[in-house]
MIKELUM-330998 format. One record per residue (C-alpha): residue in three letters; chain; x, y, z. Coordinates in Angstrom, 1 decimal. Layout:
N
+-----+---+--------+--------+--------+
:   r : c :      X :      Y :      Z :
+-----+---+--------+--------+--------+
: ALA : A :      X :      Y :      Z :
...
+-----+---+--------+--------+--------+
END
This chain:
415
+-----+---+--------+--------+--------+
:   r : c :      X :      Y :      Z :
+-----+---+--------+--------+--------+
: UNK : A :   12.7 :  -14.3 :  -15.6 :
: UNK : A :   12.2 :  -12.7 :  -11.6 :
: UNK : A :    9.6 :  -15.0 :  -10.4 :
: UNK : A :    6.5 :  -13.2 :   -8.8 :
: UNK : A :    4.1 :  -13.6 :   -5.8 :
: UNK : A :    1.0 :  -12.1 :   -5.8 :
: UNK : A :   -0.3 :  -10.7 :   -2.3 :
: UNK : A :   -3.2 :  -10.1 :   -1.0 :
: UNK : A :   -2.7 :   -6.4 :    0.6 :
: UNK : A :   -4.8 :   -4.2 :    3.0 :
: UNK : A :   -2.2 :   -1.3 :    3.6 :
: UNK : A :   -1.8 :   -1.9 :    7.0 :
: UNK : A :    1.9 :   -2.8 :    8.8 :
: UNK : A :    2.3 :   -6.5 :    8.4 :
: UNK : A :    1.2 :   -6.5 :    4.8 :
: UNK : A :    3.2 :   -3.2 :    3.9 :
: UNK : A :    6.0 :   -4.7 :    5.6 :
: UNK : A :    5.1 :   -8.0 :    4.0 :
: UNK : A :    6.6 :   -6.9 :    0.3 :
: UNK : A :   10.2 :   -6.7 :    1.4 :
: UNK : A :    9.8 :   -9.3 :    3.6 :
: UNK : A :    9.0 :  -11.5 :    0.9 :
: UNK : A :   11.0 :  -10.1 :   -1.7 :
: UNK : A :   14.2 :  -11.1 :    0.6 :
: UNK : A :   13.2 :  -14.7 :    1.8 :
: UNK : A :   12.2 :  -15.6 :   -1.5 :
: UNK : A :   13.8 :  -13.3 :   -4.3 :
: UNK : A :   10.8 :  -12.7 :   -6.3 :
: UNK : A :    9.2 :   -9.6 :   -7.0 :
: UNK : A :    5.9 :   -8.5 :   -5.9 :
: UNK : A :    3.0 :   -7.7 :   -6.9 :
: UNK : A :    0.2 :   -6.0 :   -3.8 :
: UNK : A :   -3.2 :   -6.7 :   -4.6 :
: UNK : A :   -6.1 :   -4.8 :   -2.8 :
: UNK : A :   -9.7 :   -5.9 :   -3.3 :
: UNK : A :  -12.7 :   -3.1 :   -1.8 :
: UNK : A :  -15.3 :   -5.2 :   -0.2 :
: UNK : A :  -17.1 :   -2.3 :    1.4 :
: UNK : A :  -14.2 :   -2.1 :    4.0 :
: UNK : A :  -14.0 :    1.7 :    4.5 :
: UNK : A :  -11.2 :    3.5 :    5.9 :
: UNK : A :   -8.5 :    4.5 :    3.5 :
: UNK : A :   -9.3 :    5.6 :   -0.4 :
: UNK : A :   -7.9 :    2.6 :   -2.5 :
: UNK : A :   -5.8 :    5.1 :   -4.6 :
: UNK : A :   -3.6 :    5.7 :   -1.1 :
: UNK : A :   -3.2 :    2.3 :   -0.6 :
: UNK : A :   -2.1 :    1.2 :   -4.5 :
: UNK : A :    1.0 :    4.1 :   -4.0 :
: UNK : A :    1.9 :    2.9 :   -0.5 :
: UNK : A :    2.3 :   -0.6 :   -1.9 :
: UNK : A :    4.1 :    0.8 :   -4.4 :
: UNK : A :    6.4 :    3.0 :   -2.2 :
: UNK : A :    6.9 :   -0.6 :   -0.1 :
: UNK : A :    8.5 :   -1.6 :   -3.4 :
: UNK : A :    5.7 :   -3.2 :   -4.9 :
: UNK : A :    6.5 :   -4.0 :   -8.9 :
: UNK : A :    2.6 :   -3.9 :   -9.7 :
: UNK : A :    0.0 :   -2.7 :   -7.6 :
: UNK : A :   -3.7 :   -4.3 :   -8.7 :
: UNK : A :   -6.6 :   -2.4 :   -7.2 :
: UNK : A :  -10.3 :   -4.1 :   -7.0 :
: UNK : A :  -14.0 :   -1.9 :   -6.5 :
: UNK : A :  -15.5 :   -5.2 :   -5.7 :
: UNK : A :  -18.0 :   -4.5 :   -3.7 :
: UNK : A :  -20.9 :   -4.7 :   -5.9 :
: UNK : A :  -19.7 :   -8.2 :   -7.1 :
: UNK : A :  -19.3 :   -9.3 :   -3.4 :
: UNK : A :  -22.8 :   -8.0 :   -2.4 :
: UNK : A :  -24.8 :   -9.9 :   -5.3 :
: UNK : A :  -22.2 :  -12.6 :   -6.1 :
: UNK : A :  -21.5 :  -13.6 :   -2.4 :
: UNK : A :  -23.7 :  -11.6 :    0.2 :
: UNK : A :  -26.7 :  -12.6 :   -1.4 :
: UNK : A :  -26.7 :  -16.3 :   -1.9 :
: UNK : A :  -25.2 :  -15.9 :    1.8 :
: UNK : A :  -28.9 :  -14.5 :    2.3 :
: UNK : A :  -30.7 :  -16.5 :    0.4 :
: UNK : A :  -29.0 :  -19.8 :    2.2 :
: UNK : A :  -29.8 :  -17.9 :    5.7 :
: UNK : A :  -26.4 :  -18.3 :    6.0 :
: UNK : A :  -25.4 :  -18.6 :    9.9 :
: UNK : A :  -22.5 :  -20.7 :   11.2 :
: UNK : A :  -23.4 :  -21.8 :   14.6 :
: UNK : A :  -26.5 :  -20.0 :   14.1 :
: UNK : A :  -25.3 :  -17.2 :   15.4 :
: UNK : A :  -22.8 :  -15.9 :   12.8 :
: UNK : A :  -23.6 :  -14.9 :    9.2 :
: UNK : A :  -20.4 :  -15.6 :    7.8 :
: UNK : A :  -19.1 :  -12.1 :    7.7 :
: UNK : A :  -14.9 :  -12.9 :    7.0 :
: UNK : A :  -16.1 :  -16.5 :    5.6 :
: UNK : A :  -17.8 :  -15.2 :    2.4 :
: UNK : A :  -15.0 :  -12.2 :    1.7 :
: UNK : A :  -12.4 :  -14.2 :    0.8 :
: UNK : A :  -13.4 :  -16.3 :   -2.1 :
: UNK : A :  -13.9 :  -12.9 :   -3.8 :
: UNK : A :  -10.6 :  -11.8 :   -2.7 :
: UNK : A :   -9.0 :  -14.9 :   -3.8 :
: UNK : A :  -10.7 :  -14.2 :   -7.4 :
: UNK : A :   -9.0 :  -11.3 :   -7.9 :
: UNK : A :   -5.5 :  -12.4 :   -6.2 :
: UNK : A :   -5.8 :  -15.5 :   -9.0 :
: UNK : A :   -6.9 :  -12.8 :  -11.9 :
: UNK : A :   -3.6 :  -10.7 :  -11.0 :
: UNK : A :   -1.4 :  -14.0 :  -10.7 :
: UNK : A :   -2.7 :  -14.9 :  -14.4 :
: UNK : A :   -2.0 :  -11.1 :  -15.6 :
: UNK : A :    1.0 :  -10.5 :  -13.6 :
: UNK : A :    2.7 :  -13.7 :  -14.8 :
: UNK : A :    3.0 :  -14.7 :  -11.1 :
: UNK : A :    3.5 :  -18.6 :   -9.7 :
: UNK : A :    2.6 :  -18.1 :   -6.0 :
: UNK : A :   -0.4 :  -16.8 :   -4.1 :
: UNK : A :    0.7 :  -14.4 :   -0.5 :
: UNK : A :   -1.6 :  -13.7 :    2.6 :
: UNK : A :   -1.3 :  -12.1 :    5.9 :
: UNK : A :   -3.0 :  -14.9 :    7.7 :
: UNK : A :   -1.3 :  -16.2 :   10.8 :
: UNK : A :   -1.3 :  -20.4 :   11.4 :
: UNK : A :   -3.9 :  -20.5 :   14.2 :
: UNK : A :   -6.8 :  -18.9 :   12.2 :
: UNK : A :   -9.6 :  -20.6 :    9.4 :
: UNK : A :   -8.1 :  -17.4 :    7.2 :
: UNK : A :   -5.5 :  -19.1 :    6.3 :
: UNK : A :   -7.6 :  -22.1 :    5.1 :
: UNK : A :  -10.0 :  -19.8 :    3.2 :
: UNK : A :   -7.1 :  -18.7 :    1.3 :
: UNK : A :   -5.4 :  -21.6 :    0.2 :
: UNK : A :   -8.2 :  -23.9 :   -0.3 :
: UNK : A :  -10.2 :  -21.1 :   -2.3 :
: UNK : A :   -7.0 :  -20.6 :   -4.5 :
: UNK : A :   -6.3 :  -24.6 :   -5.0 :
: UNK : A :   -9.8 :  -24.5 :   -6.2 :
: UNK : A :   -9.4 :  -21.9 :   -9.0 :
: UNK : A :   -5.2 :  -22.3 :   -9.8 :
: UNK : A :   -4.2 :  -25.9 :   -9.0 :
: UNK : A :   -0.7 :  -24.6 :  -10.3 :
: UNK : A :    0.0 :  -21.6 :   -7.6 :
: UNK : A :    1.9 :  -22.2 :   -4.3 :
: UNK : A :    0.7 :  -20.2 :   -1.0 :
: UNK : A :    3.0 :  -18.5 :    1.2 :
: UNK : A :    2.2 :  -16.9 :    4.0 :
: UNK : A :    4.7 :  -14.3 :    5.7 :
: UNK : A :    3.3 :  -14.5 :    9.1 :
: UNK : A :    3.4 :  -18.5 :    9.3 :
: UNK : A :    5.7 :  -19.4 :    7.0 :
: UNK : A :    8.1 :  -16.6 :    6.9 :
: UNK : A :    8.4 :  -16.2 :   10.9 :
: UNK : A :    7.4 :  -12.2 :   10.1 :
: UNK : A :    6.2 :  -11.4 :   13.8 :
: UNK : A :    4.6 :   -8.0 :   15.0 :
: UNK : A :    7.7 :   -6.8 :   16.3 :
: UNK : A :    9.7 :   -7.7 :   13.8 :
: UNK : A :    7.0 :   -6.0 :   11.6 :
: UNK : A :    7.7 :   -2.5 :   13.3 :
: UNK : A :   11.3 :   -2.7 :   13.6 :
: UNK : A :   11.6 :   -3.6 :    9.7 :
: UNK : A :    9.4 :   -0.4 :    8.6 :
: UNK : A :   11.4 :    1.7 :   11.0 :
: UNK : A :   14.3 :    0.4 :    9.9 :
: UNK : A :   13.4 :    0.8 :    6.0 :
: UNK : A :   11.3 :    4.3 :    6.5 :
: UNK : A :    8.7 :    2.5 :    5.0 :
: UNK : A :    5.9 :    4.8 :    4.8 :
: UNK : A :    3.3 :    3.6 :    7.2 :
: UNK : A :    2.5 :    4.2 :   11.0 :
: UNK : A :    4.3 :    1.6 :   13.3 :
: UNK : A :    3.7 :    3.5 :   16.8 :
: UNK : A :   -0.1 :    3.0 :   17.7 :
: UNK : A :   -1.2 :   -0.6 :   18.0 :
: UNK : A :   -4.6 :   -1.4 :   17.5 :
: UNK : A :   -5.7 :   -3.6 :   20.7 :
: UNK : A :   -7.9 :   -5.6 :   18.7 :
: UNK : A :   -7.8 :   -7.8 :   15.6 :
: UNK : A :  -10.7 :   -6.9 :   13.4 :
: UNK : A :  -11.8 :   -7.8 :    9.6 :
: UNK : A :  -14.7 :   -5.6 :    8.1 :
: UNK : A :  -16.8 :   -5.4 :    5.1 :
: UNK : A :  -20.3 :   -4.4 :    3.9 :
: UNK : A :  -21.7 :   -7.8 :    5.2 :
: UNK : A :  -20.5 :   -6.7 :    8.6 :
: UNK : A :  -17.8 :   -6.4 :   10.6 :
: UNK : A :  -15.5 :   -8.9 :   12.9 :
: UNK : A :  -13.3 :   -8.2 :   16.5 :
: UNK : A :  -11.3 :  -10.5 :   18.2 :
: UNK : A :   -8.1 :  -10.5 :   20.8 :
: UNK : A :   -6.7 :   -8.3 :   23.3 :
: UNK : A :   -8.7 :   -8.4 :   26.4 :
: UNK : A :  -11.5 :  -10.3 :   25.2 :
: UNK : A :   -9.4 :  -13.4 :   24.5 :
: UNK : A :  -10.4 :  -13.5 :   28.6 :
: UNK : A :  -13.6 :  -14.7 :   27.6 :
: UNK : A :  -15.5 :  -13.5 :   31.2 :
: UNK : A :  -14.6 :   -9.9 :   30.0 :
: UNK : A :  -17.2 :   -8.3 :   28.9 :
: UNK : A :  -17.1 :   -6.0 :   25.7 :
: UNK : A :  -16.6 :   -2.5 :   26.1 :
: UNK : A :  -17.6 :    0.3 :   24.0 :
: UNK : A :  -15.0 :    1.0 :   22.0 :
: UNK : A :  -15.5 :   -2.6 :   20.4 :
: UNK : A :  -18.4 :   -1.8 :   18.3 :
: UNK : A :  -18.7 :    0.4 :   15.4 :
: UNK : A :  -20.8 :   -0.6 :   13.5 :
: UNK : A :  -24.0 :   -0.3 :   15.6 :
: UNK : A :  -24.9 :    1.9 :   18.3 :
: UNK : A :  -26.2 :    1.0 :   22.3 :
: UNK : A :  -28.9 :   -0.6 :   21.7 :
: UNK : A :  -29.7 :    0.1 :   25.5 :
: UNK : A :  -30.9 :    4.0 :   24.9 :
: UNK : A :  -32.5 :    3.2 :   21.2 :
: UNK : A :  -33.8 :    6.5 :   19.1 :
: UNK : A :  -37.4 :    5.8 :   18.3 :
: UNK : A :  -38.2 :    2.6 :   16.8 :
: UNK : A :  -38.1 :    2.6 :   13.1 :
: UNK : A :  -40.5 :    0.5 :   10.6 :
: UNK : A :  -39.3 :   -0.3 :    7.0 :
: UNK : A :  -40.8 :   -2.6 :    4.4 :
: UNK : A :  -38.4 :   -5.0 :    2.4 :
: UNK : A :  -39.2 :   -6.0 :   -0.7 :
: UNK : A :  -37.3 :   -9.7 :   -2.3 :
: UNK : A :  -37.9 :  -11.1 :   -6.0 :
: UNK : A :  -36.7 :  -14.8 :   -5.6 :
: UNK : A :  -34.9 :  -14.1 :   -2.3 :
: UNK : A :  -32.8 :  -10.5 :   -3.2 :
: UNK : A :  -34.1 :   -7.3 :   -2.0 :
: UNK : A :  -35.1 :   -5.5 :   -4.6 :
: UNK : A :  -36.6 :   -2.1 :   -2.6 :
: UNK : A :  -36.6 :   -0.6 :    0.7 :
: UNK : A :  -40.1 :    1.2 :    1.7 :
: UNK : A :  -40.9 :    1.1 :   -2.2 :
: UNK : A :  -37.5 :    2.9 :   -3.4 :
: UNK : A :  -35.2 :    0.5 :   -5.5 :
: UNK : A :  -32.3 :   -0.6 :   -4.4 :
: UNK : A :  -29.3 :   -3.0 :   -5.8 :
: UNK : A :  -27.8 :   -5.7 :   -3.4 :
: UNK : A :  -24.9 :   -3.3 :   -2.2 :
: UNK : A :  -27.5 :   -0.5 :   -1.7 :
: UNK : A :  -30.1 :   -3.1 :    0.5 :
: UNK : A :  -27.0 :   -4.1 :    2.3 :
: UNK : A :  -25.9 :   -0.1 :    3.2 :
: UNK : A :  -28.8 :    1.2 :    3.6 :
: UNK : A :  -30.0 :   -1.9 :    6.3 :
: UNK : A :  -26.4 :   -2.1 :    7.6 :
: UNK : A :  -26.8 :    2.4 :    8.7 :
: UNK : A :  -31.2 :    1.9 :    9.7 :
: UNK : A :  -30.3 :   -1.2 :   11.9 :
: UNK : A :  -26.8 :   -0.4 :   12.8 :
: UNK : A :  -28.6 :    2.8 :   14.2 :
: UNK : A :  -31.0 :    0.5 :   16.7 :
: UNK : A :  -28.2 :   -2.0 :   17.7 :
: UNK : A :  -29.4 :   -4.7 :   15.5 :
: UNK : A :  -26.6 :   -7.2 :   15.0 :
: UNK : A :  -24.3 :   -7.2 :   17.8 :
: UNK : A :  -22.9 :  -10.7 :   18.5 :
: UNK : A :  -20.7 :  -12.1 :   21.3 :
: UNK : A :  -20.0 :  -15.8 :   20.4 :
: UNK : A :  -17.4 :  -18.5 :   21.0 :
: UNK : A :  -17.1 :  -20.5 :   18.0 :
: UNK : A :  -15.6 :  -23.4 :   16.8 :
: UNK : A :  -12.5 :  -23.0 :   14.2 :
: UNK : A :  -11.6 :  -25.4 :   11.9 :
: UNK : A :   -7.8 :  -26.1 :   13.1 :
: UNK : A :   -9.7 :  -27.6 :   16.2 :
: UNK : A :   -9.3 :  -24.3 :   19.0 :
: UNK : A :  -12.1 :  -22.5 :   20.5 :
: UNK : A :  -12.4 :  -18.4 :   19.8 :
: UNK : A :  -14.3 :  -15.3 :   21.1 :
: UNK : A :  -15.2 :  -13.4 :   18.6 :
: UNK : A :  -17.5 :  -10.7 :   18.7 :
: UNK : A :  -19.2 :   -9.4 :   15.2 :
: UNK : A :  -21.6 :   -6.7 :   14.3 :
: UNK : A :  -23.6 :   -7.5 :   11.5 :
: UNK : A :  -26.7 :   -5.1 :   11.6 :
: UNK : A :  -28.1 :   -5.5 :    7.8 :
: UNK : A :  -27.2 :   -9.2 :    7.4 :
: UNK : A :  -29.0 :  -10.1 :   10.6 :
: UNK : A :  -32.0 :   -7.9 :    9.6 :
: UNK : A :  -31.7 :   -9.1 :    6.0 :
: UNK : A :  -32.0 :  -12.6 :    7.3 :
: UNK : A :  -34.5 :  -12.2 :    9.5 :
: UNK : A :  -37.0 :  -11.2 :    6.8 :
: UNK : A :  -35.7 :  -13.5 :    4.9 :
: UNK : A :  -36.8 :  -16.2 :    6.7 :
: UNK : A :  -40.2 :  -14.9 :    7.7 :
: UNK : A :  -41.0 :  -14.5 :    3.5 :
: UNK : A :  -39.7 :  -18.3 :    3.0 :
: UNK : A :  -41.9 :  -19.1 :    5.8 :
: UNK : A :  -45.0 :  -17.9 :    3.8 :
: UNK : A :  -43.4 :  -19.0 :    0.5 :
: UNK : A :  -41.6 :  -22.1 :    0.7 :
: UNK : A :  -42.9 :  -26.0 :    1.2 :
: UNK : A :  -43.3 :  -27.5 :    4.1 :
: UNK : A :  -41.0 :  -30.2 :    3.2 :
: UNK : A :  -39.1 :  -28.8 :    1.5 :
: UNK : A :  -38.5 :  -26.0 :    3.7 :
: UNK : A :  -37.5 :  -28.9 :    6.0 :
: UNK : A :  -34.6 :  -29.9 :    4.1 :
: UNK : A :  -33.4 :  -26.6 :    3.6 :
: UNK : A :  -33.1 :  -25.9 :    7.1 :
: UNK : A :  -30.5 :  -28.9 :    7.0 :
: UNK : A :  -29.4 :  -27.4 :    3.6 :
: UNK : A :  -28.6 :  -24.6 :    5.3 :
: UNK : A :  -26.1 :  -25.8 :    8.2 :
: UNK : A :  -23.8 :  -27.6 :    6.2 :
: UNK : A :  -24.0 :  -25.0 :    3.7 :
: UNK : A :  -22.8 :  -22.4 :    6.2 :
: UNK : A :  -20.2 :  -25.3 :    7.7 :
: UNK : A :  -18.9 :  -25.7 :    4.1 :
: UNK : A :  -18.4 :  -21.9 :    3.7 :
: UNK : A :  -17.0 :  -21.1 :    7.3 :
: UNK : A :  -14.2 :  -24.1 :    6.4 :
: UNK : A :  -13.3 :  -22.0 :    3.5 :
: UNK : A :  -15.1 :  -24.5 :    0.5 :
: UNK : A :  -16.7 :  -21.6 :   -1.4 :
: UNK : A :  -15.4 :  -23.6 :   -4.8 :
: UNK : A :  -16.1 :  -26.8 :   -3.5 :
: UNK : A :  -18.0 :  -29.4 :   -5.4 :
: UNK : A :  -20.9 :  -30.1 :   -2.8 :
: UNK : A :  -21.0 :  -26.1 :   -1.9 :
: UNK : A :  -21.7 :  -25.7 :   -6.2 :
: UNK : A :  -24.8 :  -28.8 :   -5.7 :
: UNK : A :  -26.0 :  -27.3 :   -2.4 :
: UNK : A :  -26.8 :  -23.9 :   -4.2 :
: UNK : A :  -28.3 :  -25.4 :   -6.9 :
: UNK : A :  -31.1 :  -26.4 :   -4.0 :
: UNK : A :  -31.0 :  -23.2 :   -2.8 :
: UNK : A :  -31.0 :  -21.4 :   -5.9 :
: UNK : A :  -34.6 :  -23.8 :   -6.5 :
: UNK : A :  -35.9 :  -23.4 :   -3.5 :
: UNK : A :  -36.2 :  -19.1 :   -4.0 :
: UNK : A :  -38.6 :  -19.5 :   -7.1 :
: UNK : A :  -41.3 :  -18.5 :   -5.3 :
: UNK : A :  -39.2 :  -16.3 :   -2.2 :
: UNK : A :  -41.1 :  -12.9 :   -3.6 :
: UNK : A :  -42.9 :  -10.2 :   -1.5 :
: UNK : A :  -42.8 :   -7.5 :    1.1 :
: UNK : A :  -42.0 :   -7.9 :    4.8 :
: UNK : A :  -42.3 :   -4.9 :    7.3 :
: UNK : A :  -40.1 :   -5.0 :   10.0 :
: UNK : A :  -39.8 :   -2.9 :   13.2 :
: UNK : A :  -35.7 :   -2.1 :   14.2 :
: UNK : A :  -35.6 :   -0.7 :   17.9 :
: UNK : A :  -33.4 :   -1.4 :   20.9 :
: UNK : A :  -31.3 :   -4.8 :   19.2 :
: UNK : A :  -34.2 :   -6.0 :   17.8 :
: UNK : A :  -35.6 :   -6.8 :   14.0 :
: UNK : A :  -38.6 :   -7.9 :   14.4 :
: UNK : A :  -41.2 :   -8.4 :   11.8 :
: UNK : A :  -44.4 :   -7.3 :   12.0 :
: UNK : A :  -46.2 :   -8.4 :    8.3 :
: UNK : A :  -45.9 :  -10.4 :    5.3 :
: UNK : A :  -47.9 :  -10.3 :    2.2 :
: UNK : A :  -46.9 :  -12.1 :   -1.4 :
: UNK : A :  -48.6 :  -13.3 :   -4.7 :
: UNK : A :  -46.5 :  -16.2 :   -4.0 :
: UNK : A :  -47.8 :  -17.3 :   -0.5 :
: UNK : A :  -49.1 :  -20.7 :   -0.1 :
: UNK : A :  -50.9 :  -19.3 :    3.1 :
: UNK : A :  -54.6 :  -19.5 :    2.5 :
: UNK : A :  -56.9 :  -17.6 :    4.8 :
: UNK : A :  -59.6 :  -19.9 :    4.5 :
: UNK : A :  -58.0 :  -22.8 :    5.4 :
: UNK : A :  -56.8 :  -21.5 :    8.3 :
: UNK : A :  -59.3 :  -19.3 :   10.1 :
: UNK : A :  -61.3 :  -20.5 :   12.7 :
: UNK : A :  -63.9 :  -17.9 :   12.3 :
: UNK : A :  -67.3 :  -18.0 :    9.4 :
: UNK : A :  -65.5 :  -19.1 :    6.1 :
: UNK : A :  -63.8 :  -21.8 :    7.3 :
: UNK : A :  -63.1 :  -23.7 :    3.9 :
: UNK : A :  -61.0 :  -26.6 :    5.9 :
: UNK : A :  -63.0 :  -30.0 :    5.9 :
: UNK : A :  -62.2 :  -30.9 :   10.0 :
: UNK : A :  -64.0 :  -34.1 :    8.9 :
: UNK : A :  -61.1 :  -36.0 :    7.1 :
: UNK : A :  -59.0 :  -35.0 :   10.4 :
: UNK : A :  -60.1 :  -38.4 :   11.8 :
: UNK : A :  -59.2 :  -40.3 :    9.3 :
: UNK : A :  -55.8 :  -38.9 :    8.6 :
: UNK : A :  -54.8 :  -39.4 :   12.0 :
: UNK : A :  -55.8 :  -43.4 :   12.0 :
: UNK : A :  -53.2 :  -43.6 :    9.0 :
: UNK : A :  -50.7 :  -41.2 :   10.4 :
: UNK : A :  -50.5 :  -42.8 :   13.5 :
: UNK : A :  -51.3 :  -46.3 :   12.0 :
: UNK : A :  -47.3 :  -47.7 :   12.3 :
: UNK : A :  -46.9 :  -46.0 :   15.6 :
: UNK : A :  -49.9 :  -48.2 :   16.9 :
: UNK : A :  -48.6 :  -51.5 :   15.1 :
: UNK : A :  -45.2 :  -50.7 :   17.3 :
: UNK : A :  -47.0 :  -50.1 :   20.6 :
: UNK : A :  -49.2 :  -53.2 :   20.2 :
: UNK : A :  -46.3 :  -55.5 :   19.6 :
: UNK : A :  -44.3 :  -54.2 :   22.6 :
: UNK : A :  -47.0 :  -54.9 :   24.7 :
: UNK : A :  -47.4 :  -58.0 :   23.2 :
: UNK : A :  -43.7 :  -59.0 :   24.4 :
: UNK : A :  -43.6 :  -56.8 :   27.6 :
: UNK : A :  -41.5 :  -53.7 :   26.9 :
: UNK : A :  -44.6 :  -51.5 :   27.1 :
: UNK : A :  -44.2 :  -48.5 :   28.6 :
: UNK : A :  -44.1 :  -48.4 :   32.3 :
: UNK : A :  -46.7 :  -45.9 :   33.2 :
: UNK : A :  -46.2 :  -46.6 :   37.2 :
: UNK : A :  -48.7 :  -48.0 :   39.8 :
: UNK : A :  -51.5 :  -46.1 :   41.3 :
: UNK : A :  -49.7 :  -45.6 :   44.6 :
: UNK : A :  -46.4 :  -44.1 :   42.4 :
: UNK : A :  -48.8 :  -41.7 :   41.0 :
: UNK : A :  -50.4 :  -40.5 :   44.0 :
: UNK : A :  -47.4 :  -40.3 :   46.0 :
: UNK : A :  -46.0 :  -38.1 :   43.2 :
: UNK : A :  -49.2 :  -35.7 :   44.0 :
: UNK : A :  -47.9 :  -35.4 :   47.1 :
+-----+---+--------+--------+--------+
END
């Protein structure tokens, strides 16, 4: 029996090229693979027969997009996912879905190994292979570009050379990865990392220099999802669109960053990310009103390595499955509205109201109604500060007090 490789396929050149490329090194047949995670550009029906005319044996096409906006995009949210943060995770979170479905296709395809067009420099490559160990301990990963020495140019003159039925002429100056959580650019010029972006980077959201007229919406979350925008009902993939086109419109999102990749190198990347950053943003503010001091405390911390595990490509991992069970705990009570003004870059929230709120008016108003007791302040301090005082006392006791300075040190500081 033909032994077959699964590959994870986008219908551009390197991947379209990638089928014979693979099917010669290695022998096997293949089978394309093409998972929608709110991507855009070509229908998925165009891209199934071009891996077919690239002499795919199977071609498996995924609408995934509704799984990756409530199965990924939304615990994403509900962690305030940010790596850095700065960036909410935008290629990070797509891949374990589309290493799901690469895994479903090996299963039902009969296939042993696991192909990607990731080069060896990137965390794509990581995300792939770790995420696919973690569900099929039994495939093998190839990947053409690394493993397969399957350069650009090699790329172009194999389609030419094959008539393979996609456009080799017009290169794309930058690299760019895009889905409905948002949407990521990288190379070319602004590998120079002095340049600064130019217009023809962003897509996703508009100047936010010349901003229409600011635009308020109120966001509604049951245990940290959106469930309604301004009172109209909406599913995670419909918060996500609808945010991702109101904030996109006001330059919400735009992020220049130089980041930290796992193999160890330094990389500008610049992301647009207009509904995640908005999303998160109110987010935040209703866990603010909702959530425990403390334990809002140690979800902040929950938060960074949870974003750290994801960005290293450890969807599946064990500590990433216990860190949202904290998360998943801590949204019991992440239910209310926000309102939030979008105008020139900027989400910023303006009110927050919830049956859940642990704010209490009375407690905290200094005006008539005042239902906090000032009194036990006092004594709450002498115990609060009680092992602070013990410490001070007994460093003054053995003369490593702190050195205040002299009178003269002090009034020639004045001066």
């Amino acid at each position: 029996m033909t032994e077959r490789v699964v590959l994870a396929y986008s219908g551009g050149l390197d991947t379209s090229v990638a089928i014979g490329w693979i099917a010669e090194a290695t022998g096997a047949e293949v089978v394309a693979v093409a998972v929608d995670v709110g991507q855009g550009g070509e229908d998925m029906n165009v891209i199934r027969q071009r891996a077919l005319d690239c002499g795919a044996v199977e071609a498996y096409i995924a609408d995934a997009r509704d799984e990756f906006a409530a199965e990924y995009c939304m615990p994403a949210l509900r962690a305030n996912g940010m790596y850095l943060d700065r960036y909410p995770l935008v290629s990070a979170i797509s891949r374990p879905v589309i290493v799901k479905h690469l895994v479903r296709a090996a299963r039902q395809f009969g296939a042993s190994t696991v192909a990607h067009g990731c080069t060896g420099k990137g965390n794509d490559q990581v995300r792939f292979e770790v995420a696919t160990t973690s569900l099929a301990p039994d495939l093998k990963s190839i990947a053409p570009v690394r493993d397969l020495a399957l350069t650009r140019e090699k790329a172009i003159d194999y389609a030419e050379r094959n008539d393979l039925p996609i456009a080799t002429t017009k290169k794309n100056p930058f690299s760019i990865d895009q889905n409905v959580w948002g949407r990521a650019v990288e190379t070319g010029f602004l590998e120079d990392i002095w340049n600064e972006p130019t217009k023809d980077v962003y897509s996703y959201t508009d100047d936010p220099t010349f901003p229409p007229v600011a635009d308020e919406v109120i966001l509604t979350f049951e245990q940290g999802i959106p469930v309604a925008i301004d009172g109209v009902p909406v599913t995670p993939l419909q918060a996500i669109q609808e945010m991702n086109r109101r904030a996109g419109a006001q330059g919400v999102g735009r992020i220049d960053i130089v980041e930290d990749r796992l193999v160890g190198i330094k990389s500008r990347e610049i992301y647009e990310a207009p509904g995640a950053i908005a999303l998160i943003a109110a987010h935040q503010e209703l866990e603010n009103v909702t959530v425990e001091r403390e334990q809002a405390r140690f979800k902040r911390q929950v938060e960074q390595r949870w974003s750290e595990l994801v960005y290293d490509g450890m969807w599946f991992s064990p500590l990433k499955k216990s860190l949202d069970v904290f998360i998943d705990d801590t949204q019991k009570y992440v239910s209310g509205e926000i309102r939030m003004v979008l105008h020139g870059g900027r989400a910023t929230v303006t009110g927050r109201r919830s049956e859940q709120s642990l704010y209490d008016f009375n407690l905290a108003t200094y005006d008539e109604g005042d239902s906090f007791d000032q009194s036990q302040a006092r004594g709450f301090i002498e115990i609060y500060g009680l092992t602070a005082k013990l410490a001070a006392a007994r460093d003054e006791k053995f003369g490593n007090g702190v050195d205040l300075g002299t009178p003269a040190d002090l009034t020639a500081g004045a001066r």
